[in-house]
DRENMI-412200 format. One record per residue (C-alpha): x, y, z; residue number from 1; residue in one letter. Coordinates in steps of 0.2 Angstrom, whole numbers, plus 5000, padded with zeros to 4 digits. Each point is the difference from the previous one (the first is absolute). Example, Ala and Ser with C-alpha at 12.3 -4.5 7.8 and 13.67 -1.06 7.14 Angstrom:
# DRENMI-412200
- 5062/4978/5039/1/A
- 5006/5017/4997/2/S
This chain:
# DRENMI-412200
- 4926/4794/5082/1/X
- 5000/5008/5017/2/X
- 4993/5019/4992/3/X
- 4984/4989/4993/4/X
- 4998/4990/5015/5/X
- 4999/5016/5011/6/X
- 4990/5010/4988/7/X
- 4987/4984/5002/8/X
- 5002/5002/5016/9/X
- 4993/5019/4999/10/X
- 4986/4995/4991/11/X
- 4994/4987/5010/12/X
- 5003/5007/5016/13/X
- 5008/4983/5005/14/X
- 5017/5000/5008/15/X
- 5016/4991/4995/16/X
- 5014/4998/5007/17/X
- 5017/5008/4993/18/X
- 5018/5000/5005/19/X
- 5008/5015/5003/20/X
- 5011/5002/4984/21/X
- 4983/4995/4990/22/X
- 4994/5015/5008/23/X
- 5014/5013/4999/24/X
- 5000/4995/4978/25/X
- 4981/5002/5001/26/X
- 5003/5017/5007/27/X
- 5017/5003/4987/28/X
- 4986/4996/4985/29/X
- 4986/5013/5005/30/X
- 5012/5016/5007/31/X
- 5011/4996/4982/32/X
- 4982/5002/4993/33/X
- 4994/5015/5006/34/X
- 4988/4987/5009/35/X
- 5002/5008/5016/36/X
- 4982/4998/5008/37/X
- 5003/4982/4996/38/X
- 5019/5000/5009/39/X
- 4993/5007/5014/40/X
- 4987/4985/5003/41/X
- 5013/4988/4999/42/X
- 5012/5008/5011/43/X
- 4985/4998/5013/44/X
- 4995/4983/4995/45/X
- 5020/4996/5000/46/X
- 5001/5008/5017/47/X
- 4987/4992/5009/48/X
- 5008/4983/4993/49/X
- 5016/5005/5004/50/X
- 4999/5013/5014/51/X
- 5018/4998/5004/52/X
- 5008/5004/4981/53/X
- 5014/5013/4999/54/X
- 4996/4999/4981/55/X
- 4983/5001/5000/56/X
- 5000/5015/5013/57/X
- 5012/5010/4989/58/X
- 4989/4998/4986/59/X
- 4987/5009/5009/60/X
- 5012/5012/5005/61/X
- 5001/5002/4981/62/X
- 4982/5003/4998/63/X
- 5000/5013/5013/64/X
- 5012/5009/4993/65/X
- 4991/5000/4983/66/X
- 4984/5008/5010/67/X
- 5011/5012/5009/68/X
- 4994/4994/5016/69/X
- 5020/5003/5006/70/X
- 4998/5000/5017/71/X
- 4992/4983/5000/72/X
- 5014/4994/4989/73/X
- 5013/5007/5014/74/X
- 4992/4990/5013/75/X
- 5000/4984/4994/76/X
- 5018/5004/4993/77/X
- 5007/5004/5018/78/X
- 4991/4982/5003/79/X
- 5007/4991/4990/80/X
- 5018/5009/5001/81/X
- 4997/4994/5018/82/X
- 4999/4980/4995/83/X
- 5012/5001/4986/84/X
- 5013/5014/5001/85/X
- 5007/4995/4986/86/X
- 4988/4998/4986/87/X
- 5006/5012/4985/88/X
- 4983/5002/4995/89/X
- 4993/5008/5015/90/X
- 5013/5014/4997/91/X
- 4996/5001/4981/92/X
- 4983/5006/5003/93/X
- 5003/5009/5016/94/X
- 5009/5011/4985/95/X
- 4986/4999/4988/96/X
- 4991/5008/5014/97/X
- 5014/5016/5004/98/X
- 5001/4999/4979/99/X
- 4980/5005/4999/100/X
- 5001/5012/5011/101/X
- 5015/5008/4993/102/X
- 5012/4997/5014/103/X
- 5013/4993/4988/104/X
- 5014/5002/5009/105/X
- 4991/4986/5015/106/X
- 4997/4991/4985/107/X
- 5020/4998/4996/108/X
- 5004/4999/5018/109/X
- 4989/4984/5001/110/X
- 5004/4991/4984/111/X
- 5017/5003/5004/112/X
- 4995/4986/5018/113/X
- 4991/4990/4986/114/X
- 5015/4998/4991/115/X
- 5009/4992/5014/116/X
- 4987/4987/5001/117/X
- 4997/4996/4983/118/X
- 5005/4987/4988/119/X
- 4991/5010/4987/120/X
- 5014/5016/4997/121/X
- 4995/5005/4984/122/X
- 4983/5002/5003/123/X
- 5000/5011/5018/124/X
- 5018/5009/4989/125/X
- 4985/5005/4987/126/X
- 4989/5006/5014/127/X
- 5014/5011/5008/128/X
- 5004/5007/4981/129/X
- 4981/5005/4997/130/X
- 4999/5006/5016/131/X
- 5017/5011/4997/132/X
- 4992/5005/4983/133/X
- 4985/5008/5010/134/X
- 5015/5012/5008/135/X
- 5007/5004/4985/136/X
- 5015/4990/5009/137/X
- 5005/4995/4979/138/X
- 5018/4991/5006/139/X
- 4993/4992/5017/140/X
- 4988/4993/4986/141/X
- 5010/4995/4987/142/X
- 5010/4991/5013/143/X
- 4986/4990/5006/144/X
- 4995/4996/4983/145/X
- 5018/4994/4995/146/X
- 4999/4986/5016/147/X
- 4984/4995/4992/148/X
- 5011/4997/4984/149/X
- 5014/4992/5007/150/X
- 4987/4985/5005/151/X
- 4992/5000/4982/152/X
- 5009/5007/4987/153/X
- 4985/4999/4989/154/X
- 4988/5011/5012/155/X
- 4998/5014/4987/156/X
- 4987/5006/5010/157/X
- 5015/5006/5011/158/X
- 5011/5006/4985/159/X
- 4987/5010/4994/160/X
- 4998/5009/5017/161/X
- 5022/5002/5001/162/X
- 5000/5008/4984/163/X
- 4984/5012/5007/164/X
- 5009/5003/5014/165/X
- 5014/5007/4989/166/X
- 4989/5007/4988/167/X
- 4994/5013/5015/168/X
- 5017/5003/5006/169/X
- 5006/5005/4982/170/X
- 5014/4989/5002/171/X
- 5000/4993/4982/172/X
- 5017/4995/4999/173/X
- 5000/4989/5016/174/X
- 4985/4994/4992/175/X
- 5011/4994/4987/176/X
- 5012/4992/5011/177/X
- 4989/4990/5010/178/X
- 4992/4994/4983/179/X
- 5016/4996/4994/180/X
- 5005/4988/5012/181/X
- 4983/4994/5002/182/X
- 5003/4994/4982/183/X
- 5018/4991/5005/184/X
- 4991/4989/5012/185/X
- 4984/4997/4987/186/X
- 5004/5004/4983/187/X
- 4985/4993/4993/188/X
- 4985/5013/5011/189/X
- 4992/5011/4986/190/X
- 4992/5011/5012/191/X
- 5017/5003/5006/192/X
- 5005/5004/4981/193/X
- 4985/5009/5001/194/X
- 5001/5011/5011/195/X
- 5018/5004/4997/196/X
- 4995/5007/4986/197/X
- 4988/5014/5008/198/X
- 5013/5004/5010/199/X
- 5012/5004/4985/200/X
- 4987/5009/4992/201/X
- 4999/5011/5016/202/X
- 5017/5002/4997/203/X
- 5000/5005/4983/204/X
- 5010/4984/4993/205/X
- 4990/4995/4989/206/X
- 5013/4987/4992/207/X
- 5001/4990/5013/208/X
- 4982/5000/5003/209/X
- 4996/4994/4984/210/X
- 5015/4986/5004/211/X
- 4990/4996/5016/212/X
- 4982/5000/4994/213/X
- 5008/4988/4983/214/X
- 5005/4987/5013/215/X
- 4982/5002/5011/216/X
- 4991/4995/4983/217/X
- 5014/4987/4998/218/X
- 4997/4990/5015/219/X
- 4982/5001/4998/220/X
- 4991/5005/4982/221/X
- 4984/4999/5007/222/X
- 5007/5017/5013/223/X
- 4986/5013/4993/224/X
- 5010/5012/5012/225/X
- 5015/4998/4994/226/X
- 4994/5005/4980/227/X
- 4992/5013/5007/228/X
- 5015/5008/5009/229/X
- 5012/4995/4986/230/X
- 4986/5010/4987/231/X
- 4999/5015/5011/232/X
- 5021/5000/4999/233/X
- 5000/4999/4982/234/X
- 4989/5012/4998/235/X
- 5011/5013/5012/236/X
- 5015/4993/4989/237/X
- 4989/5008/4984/238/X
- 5002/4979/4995/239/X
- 4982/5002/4995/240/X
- 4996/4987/4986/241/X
- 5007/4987/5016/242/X
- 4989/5007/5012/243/X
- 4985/4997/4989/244/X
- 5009/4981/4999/245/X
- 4997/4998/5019/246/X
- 4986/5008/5004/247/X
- 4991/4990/4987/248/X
- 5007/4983/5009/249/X
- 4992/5005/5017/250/X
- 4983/5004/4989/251/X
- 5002/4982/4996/252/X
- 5004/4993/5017/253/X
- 4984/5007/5008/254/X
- 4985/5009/4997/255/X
- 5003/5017/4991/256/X
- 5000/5015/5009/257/X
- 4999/5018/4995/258/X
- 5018/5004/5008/259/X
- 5008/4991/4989/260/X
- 4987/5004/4985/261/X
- 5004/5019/5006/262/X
- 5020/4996/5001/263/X
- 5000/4993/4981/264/X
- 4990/5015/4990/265/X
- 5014/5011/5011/266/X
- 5014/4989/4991/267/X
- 4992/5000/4982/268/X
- 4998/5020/5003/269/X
- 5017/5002/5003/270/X
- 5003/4990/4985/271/X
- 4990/5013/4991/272/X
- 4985/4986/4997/273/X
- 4987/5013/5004/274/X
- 4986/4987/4994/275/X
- 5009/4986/5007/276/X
- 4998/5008/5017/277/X
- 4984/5003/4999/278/X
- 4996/4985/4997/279/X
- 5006/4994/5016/280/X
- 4994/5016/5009/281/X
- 4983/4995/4996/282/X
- 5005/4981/5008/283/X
- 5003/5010/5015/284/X
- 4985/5009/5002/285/X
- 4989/4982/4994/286/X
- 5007/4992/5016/287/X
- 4999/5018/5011/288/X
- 4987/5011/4993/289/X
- 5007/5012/5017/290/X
- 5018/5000/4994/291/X
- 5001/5018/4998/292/X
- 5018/4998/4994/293/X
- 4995/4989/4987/294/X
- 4987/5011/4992/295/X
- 5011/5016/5003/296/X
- 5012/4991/4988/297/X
- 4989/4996/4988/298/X
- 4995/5019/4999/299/X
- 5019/5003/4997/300/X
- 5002/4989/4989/301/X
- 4986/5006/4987/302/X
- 5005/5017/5006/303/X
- 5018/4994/4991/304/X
- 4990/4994/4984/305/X
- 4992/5016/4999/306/X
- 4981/4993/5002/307/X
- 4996/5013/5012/308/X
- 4979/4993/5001/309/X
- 5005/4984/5007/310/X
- 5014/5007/5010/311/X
- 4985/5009/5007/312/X
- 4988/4987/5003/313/X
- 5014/4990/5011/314/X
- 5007/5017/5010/315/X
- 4980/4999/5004/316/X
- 5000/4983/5007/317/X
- 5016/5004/5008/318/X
- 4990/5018/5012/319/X
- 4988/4988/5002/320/X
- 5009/4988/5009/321/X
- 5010/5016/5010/322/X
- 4994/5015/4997/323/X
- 5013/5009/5012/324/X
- 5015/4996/4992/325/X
- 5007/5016/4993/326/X
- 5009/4992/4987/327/X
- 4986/4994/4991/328/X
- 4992/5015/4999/329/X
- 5013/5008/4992/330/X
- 5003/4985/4987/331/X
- 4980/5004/4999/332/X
- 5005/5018/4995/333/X
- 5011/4997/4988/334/X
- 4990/4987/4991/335/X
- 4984/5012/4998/336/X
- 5013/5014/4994/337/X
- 5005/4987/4984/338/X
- 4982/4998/4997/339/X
- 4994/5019/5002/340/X
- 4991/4998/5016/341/X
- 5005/5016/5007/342/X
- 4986/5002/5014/343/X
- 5004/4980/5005/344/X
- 5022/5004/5001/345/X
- 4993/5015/5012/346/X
- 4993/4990/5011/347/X
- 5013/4987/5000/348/X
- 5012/5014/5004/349/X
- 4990/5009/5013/350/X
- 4997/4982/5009/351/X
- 5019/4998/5000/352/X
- 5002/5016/5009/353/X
- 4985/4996/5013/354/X
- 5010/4981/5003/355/X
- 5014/5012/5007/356/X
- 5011/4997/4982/357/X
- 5005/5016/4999/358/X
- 5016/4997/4989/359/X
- 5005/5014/4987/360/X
- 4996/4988/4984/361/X
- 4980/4998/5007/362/X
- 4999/5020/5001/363/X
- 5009/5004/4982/364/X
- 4987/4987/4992/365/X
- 4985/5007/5007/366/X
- 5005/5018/4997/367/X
- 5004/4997/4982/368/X
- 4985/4989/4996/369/X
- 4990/5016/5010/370/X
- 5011/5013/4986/371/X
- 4996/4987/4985/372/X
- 4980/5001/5003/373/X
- 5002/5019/5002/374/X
- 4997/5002/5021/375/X
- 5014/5011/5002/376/X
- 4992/5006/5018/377/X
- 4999/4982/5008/378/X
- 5017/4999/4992/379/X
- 5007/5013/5008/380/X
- 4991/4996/5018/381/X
- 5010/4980/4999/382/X
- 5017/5011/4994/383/X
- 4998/5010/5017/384/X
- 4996/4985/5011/385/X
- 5014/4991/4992/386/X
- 5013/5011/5005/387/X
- 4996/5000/5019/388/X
- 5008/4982/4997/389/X
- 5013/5001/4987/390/X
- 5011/5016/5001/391/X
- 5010/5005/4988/392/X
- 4993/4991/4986/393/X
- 5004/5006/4982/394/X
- 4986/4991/4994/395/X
- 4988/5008/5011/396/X
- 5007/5017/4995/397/X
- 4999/4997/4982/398/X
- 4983/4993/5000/399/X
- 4995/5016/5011/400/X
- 5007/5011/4986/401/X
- 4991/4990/4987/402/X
- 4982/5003/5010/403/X
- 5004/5018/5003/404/X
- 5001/5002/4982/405/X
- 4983/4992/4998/406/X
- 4992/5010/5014/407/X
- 5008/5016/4991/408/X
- 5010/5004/5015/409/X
- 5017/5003/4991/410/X
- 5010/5007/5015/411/X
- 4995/4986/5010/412/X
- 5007/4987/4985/413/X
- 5016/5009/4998/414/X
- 5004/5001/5020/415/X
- 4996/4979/5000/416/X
- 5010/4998/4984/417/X
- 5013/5009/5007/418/X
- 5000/4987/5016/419/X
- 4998/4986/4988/420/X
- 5017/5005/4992/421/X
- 5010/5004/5015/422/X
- 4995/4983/5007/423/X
- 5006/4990/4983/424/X
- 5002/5009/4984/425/X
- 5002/4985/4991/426/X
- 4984/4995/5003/427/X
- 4991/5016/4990/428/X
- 5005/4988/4984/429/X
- 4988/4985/5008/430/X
- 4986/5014/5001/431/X
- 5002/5009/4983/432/X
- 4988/4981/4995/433/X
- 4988/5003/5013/434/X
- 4998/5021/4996/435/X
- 5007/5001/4982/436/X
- 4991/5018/4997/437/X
- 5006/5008/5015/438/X
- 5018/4996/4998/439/X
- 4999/5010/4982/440/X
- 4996/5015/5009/441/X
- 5012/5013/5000/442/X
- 5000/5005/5019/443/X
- 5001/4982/5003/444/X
- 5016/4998/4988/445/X
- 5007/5015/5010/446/X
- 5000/4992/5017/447/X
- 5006/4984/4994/448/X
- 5016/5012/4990/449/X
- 5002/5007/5018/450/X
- 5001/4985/5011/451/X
- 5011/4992/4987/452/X
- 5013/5014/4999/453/X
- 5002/5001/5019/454/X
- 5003/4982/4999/455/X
C-alpha cells in the first residue's frame, strides 16, 4: 500500500505524508531491486519528512557508498556516530567503506566494535568471515562462519563456506570431523550428507562416500546433487550400470543437461555399449553444440567401431570449436591415417608440433606416414629435429637407419642401427614390421649377431 501510494505520489507531483518506517521499507523495496535512482528519491523525500531519522540517514549512507562517493558517506557516518555512539549499523558500513577500498583489516577491526553493539551476531560474524576470506585468513573465516551456525543450524549458506574454508587449507580430514558432529546435532541435513561426501571423495574413501551420498538421497529424493555425487562415486567404484541408475534420476528431477548426457555415454562405453554411448553423446552435444568433450567422444567412439569417415566428420566439429588443442590434432592425424589421407595426417602432425606437442609419439607418426608416401628427405629433416628433444631414442635411431637405406647412404644406416641397438636391442624385433626387407640383409644380420653376442 505504501510503495503504490508513493509511486502516485511521483507521478502527480503531489506530496504525502509518510512515517518513517514506511519510508525506510519504501527504500528496503527499491535498493533490493536494483531500483536505486528510485531509492535515492525516497531517502530525500523520507529526509525532508523526517529530517532527524538515524534510520533514514544511514540509508543514504548506504546509497553513497553504492556511488562510491566515500567521503560523503564518512561524514555523515562521524555524524551520526556523534548522536548515537552505539548504533551497530554505523560501524557495518563504516566497514563496507575500508572493505571497497581494500583495507580489510579496518574492515575487521570495526566490525569487531559492531559486534559489541549488536543483537544481530550472526550476520556482523558473517561480515567479519567474508572479510577474513578477502585475506585469505581461511581459519579466522571458518570461525566466523561457525558463530553464524551456532544461531541457525540450518544457515547452509555458512556451512558451505566452512567446508571452503577447509577445502582451501587442504584439511580434509578436519573437514570430516566437523561434518561429523555437525551431523550428531542435525542428523536429518542433506547438505551436510552432501557434502560429506565430497570430502571423502577427496580423500579417496569412496565407501563411505557412497554411505553418505545414499543417506543425502534418503532424507530428500528430490536432492539432484546428491544422484549426481552418488553417480560420479559409482562410476569411480567401476559400479557403472548404477551410475547410469542415478544419473538418469536427476535427468528426471530437472531439465536435462549435457553433463549428465556426457557422464552416461562415458558409463555405457565402459560397459563396452559403444552405440549406446553414442547415443547419449549425441544428447550432449543436442543440448551443448560447444561441448567439445562431448564431440571428442563421439569421435572415439566411432574411432572404436572402426567407422573412421564419421569419426572424421566429428574430430572436425571438435577443431572447430578449438582448434589449439594438440590433442585433437593428433586424434585428427590418426583418423586420416585409417582412411589413407596421408597429406591431411601431415598436417595434423605438423600442427601438433607447431602447438608445442612435441612428444616422441607425434614425431614417429609423422616420420613414418612421410616413409610410407616415399618423402624419405622430409623424413629424415623431422628424425633430426626430433632428436634435439628426445635423446637417446632407439626408435629415432632405427627409423634413422631405415631412411638411410632409402637415401642409399648405408654407412649412415648401419652407424644409427648400431645406436638403435645399444639403446634397446629388443626393440630391433618391433622394427623387423616396420623395415621387413632391410632386416634380411646380410650386414644387417651381422650387426645384430654382433650386439647379441656381447650381450
Amino acid at each position: 500500500m505504501s510503495l503504490s501510494k508513493f509511486e502516485s505520489m511521483l507521478k502527480t507531483n503531489k506530496v504525502y505524508f509518510f512515517d518513517s518506517s514506511e519510508f525506510e521499507e519504501i527504500i528496503h523495496h527499491y535498493l533490493d531491486n536494483g531500483r536505486h535512482a528510485l531509492a535515492k528519491k525516497a531517502v530525500k523525500l523520507g529526509l525532508e519528512q523526517h529530517p532527524t531519522s538515524v534510520l533514514l540517514k544511514l540509508l543514504k549512507v548506504e546509497l553513497y557508498i553504492f556511488e562510491e562517493k566515500f567521503e560523503k558517506a564518512e561524514r555523515l557516518l562521524n555524524d551520526l556516530e556523534a548522536i548515537e555512539p552505539n548504533n551497530q549499523e554505523i560501524y557495518i558500513q563504516r566497514a563496507a567503506i575500508f572493505s571497497k577500498v581494500d583495507k580489510h583489516k579496518e574492515a575487521i577491526d570495526t566490525l569487531k566494535v559492531a559486534l559489541e553493539y549488536t543483537d544481530d551476531v550472526a550476520d556482523v560474524s558473517s561480515l567479519l568471515a567474508m572479510e577474513y576470506l578477502y585475506l585469505d585468513d581461511f581459519d579466522q573465516a571458518r570461525l566466523n562462519f561457525a558463530k553464524c551456525l551456532e544461531v541457525d543450524y540450518e544457515d547452509y549458506s555458512s556451512l558451505y563456506n566452512i567446508i571452503y574454508c577447509f577445502d582451501m587449507d587442504e584439511k580434509h580430514e578436519e573437514a570430516v570431523v566437523y561434518l561429523n558432529s555437525y551431523i550428531e546435532t542435525n542428523p536429518y541435513c542433506e547438505v551436510a550428507w552432501h557434502q560429506l561426501g565430497r570430502q571423502y571423495i577427496v580423500l579417496e574413501r569412496y565407501e563411505e562416500a557412497l554411505r553418505a551420498f545414499d543417506y543425502a538421497v534418503v532424507i530428500d529424493d528430490s536432492f539432484i546433487g546428491g544422484y549426481l555425487e552418488k553417480a560420479k562415486t559409482l562410476e569411480i567404484l567401476k559400479r557403472y550400470e548404477e551410475a547410469i541408475e542415478n544419473y538418469s534420476i536427476s535427468l528426471e528431477l530437472d531439465d536435462p543437461t549435457a553433463f549428465v548426457y556426457l557422464r552416461i555415454g562415458d558409463c555405457f562405453r565402459e560397459l563396452g555399449e559403444l552405440k549406446k554411448a553414442a547415443e547419449f553423446y549425441k544428447n550432449a552435444v543436442n543440448e551443448d553444440p560447444l561441448l567439445d568433450k562431448a564431440w571428442m567422444s563421439l569421435t572415439d567412439v566411432y574411432f572404436e567401431l572402426e567407422d573412421f569417415s564419421k569419426s572424421l566428420y566429428y574430430i572436425k566439429k571438435v577443431l572447430s570449436i578449438d582448434e589449439f588443442n594438440a590433442v585433437y590434432w593428433r586424434k585428427y592425424g590418426e583418423i586420416n591415417i585409417k582412411l589413407s589421407f596421408f597429406e591431411e595426417s601431415i598436417q595434423a602432425f605438423k600442427r601438433c608440433l607447431s602447438l608445442d606437442d612435441k612428444a616422441l609419439e607425434i614425431w614417429l607418426a609423422l616420420v613414418d606416414v612421410l616413409y610410407y608416401i616415399g618423402d624419405y628427405t622430409q623424413a629424415l629433416n623431422q628424425l633430426i629435429q626430433a632428436k634435439n628433444y628426445h635423446k637417446n631414442a632407439a626408435e629415432i635411431e632405427y627409423r634413422m637407419f631405415g631412411v638411410f637405406l632409402q637415401l642409399d647412404d648405408k654407412d649412415a644406416a648401419f652407424i644409427h642401427l648400431k645406436n638403435g641397438l645399444a639403446i634397446d636391442f629388443e626393440f630391433s624385433e618391433v622394427m623387423k614390421e616396420l623395415y621387413p626387407g632391410f632386416f634380411k640383409l646380410v650386414e644387417v644380420k651381422d650387426i645384430i649377431s654382433t650386439f647379441n653376442k656381447a650381450k
